[in-house]
C-alpha positions as CSV (number, residue, x, y, z in Angstrom):
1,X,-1.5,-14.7,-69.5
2,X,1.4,-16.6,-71.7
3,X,-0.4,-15.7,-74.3
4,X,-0.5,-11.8,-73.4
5,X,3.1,-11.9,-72.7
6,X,4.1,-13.7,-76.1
7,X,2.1,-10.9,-77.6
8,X,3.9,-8.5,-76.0
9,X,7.2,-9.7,-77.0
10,X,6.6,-9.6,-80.5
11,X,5.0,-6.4,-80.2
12,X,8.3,-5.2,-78.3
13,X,10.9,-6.9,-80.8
14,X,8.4,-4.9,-83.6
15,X,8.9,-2.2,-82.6
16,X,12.6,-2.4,-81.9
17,X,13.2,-3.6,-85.7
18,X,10.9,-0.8,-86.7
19,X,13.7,2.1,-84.9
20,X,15.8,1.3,-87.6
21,X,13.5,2.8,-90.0
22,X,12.9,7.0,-90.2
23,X,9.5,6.7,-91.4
24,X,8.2,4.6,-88.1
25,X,10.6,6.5,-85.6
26,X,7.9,9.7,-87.4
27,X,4.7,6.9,-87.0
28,X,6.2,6.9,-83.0
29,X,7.4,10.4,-82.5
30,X,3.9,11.5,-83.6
31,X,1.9,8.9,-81.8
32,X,3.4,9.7,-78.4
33,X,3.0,13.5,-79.3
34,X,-0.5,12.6,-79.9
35,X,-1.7,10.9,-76.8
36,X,0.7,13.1,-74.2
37,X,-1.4,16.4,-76.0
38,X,-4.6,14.3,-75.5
39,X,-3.2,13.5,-72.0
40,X,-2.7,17.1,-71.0
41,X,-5.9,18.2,-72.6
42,X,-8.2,16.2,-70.7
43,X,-6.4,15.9,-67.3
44,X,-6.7,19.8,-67.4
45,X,-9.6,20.8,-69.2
46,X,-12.2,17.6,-68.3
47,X,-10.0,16.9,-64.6
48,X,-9.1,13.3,-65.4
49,X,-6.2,11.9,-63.6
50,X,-3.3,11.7,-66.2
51,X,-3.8,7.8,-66.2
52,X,-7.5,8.0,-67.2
53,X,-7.2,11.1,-69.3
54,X,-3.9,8.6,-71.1
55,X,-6.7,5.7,-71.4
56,X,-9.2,7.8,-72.8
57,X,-7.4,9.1,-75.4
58,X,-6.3,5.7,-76.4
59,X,-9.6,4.4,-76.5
60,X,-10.6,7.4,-78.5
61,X,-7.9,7.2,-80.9
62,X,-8.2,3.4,-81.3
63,X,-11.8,3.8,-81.8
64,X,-13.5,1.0,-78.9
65,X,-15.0,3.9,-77.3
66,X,-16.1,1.9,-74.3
67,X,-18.1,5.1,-72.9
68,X,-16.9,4.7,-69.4
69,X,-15.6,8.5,-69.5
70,X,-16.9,11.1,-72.1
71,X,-16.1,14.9,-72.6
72,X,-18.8,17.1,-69.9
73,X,-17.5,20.0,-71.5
74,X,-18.0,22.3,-74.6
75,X,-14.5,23.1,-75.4
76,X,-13.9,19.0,-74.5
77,X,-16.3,18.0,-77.0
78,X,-14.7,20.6,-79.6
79,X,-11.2,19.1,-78.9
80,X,-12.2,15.5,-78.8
81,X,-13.9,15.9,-82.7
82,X,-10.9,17.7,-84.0
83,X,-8.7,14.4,-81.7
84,X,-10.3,11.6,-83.9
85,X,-10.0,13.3,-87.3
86,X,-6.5,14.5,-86.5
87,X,-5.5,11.2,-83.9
88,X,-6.9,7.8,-85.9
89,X,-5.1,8.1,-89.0
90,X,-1.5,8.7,-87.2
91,X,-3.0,5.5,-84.9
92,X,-3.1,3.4,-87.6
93,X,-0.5,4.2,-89.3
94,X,1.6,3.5,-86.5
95,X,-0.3,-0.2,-85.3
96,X,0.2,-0.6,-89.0
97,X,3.8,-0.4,-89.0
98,X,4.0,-2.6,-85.8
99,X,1.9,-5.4,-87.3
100,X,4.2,-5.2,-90.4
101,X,7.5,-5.5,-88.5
102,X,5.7,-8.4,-86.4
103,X,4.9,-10.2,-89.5
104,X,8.5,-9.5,-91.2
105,X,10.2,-10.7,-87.8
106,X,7.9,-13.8,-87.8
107,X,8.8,-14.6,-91.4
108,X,12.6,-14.2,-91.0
109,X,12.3,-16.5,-88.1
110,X,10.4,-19.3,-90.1
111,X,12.6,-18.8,-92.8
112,X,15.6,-19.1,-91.0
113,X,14.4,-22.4,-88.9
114,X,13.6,-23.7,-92.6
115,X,17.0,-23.4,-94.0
116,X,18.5,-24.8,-90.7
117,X,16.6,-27.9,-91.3
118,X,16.8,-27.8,-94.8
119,X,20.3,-26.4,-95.7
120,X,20.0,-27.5,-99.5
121,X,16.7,-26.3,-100.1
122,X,17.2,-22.6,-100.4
123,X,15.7,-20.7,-103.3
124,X,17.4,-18.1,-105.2
């Protein structure tokens, strides 16, 4: 459970250093776009409850597919192919961008604990 939480931090503080930046507030704009159309869709068309028809789009659009709920209809089916193609590249894009500003935080933070302990060592 730390372990979770610590995760979660840095995911958080990620994507707090990422607002800053136009290109991820597009990666998130478009995400969230993404998963509340996929949320809609299937809540009204395949009669999920919104938190399901939210979980099964993720898991779509992350690509686990863990099977537990699948499209019963035509149109559902139709949406859900046109979803991936459309959903997985935004997706990674934006987990992308959040690993990137993880790593970048993590680095500054190393750095910065480095030249504390070692004020004369500093490269230029």
């Amino acid at each position: 459970m730390v372990s979770f939480l610590l995760t979660l931090r840095r995911m958080l503080k990620a994507v707090k250093t990422g607002l800053k930046e136009p290109e991820f507030r597009v990666l998130l704009t478009l995400t969230a776009i993404t998963l509340l159309s996929g949320t809609i869709f299937y809540s009204m068309v395949e009669g999920l409850r919104p938190l399901d028809a939210l979980y099964f789009s993720v898991v779509t659009l992350t690509t686990v597919g863990y099977g537990d709920f699948t499209p019963q209809t035509d149109f559902g089916k139709i949406f859900t192919i046109i979803y991936m193609f459309a959903g997985i590249g935004i997706i990674v894009g934006f987990v992308t961008k959040v690993f990137e500003y993880s790593q970048k935080n993590r680095l500054e933070k190393s750095r910065a604990r480095h030249e504390k302990k070692h004020p004369d060592d500093h490269v230029d």
